[in-house]
C-alpha positions as CSV (number, residue, x, y, z in Angstrom):
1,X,-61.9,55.9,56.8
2,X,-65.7,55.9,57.9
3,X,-66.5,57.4,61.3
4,X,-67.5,53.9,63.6
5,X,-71.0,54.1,64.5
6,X,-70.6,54.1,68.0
7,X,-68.6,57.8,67.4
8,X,-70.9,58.8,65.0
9,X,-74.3,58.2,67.8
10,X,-71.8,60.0,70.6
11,X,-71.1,62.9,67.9
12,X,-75.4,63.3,67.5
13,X,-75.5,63.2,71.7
14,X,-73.1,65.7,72.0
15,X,-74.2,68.0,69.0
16,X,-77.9,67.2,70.7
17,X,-76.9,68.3,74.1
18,X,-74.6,71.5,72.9
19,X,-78.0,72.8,70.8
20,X,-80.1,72.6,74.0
21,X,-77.3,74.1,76.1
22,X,-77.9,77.0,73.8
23,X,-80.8,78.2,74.7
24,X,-81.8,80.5,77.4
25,X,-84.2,79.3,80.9
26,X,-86.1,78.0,81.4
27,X,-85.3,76.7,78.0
28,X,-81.7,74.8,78.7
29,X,-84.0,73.5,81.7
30,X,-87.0,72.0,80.1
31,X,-85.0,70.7,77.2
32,X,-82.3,68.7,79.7
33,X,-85.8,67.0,81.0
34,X,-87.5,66.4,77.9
35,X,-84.4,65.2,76.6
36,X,-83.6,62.8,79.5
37,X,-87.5,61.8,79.7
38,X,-87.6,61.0,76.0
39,X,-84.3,58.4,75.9
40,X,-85.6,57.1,79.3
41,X,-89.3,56.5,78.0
42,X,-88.1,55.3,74.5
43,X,-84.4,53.9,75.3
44,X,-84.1,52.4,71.5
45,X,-83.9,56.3,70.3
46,X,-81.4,57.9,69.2
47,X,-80.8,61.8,69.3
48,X,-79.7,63.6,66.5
49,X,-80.2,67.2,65.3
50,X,-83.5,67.1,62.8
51,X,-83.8,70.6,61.2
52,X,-80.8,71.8,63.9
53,X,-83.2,70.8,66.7
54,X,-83.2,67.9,68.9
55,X,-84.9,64.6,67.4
56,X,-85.1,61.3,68.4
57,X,-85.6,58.0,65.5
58,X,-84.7,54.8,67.0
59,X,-81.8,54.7,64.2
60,X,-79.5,57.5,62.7
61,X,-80.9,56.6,59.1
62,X,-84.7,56.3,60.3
63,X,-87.2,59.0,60.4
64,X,-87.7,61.2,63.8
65,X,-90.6,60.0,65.6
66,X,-90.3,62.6,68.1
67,X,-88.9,66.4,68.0
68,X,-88.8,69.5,70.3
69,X,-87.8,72.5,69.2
70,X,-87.3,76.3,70.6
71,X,-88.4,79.2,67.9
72,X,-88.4,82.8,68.7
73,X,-88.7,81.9,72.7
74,X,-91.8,79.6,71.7
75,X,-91.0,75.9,72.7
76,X,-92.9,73.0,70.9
77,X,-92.8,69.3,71.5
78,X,-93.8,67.2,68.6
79,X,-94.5,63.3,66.7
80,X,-94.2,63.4,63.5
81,X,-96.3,61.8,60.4
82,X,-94.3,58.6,61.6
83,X,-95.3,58.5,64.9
84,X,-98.4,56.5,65.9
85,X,-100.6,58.7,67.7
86,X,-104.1,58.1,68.6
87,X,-106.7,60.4,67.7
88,X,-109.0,61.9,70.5
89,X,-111.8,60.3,72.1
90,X,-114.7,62.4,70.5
91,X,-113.0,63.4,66.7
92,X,-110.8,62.8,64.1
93,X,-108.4,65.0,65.1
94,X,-104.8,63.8,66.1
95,X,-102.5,65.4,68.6
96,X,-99.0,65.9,67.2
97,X,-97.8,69.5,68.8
98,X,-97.7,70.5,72.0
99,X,-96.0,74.4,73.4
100,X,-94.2,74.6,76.6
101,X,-93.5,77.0,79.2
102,X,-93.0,75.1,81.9
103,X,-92.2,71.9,83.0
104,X,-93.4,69.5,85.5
105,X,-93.8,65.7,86.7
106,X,-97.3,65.6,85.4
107,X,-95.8,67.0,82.2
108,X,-93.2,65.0,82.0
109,X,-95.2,61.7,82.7
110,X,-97.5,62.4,79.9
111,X,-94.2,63.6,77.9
112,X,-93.2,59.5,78.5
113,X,-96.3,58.3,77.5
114,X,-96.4,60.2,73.8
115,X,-93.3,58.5,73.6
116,X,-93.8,54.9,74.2
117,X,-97.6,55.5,72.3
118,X,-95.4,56.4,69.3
119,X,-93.8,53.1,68.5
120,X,-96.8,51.3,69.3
């Protein structure tokens, strides 16, 4: 018998929130607020493991839009190719990766507006 959607979404929170829980602090720290800021600025997404790292698509069968991930105590933040993301004022370049050693509001703020820029 098919796992019901609604277990199948808690199964990716839980598995989501057990990989950050993982990692060592700051780490577990910034990844609780990236992962709270990213469902809060962007409440259609859903979490899931992407690559056995936290990613967020608005449906379990729908590409990640958004990713963070902790390598070899680097942290990255990241949209991928499906993301909208506008290019910078004076080139052609588009920012899609961000590291991260520390958190804080004005962080987080601009954290929330990747995210909402991404479905746009």
């Amino acid at each position: 018998m098919p796992t019901p959607p609604s277990d199948k979404a808690q199964n990716d929170l839980t598995a989501v929130l057990a990989k950050i829980a993982e990692w060592p602090e700051p780490y577990v720290s910034i990844g609780r607020r990236l992962h709270e800021t990213i469902t809060t600025a962007g409440p259609k997404l859903k979490p899931r493991l992407w690559y056995g790292m936290p990613g967020y698509a608005t449906a379990r069968s729908t590409p990640v839009f958004v990713f963070f991930r902790l390598d070899d105590g680097v942290m990255s933040l990241g949209l991928s190719e499906k993301a909208t993301v506008d290019r910078e004022s004076d080139s052609t370049l588009r920012a899609c990766a961000w590291f991260i050693d520390e958190m804080d509001d004005r962080t987080l703020a601009k954290v929330a507006e990747l995210v909402r820029t991404a479905f746009s």
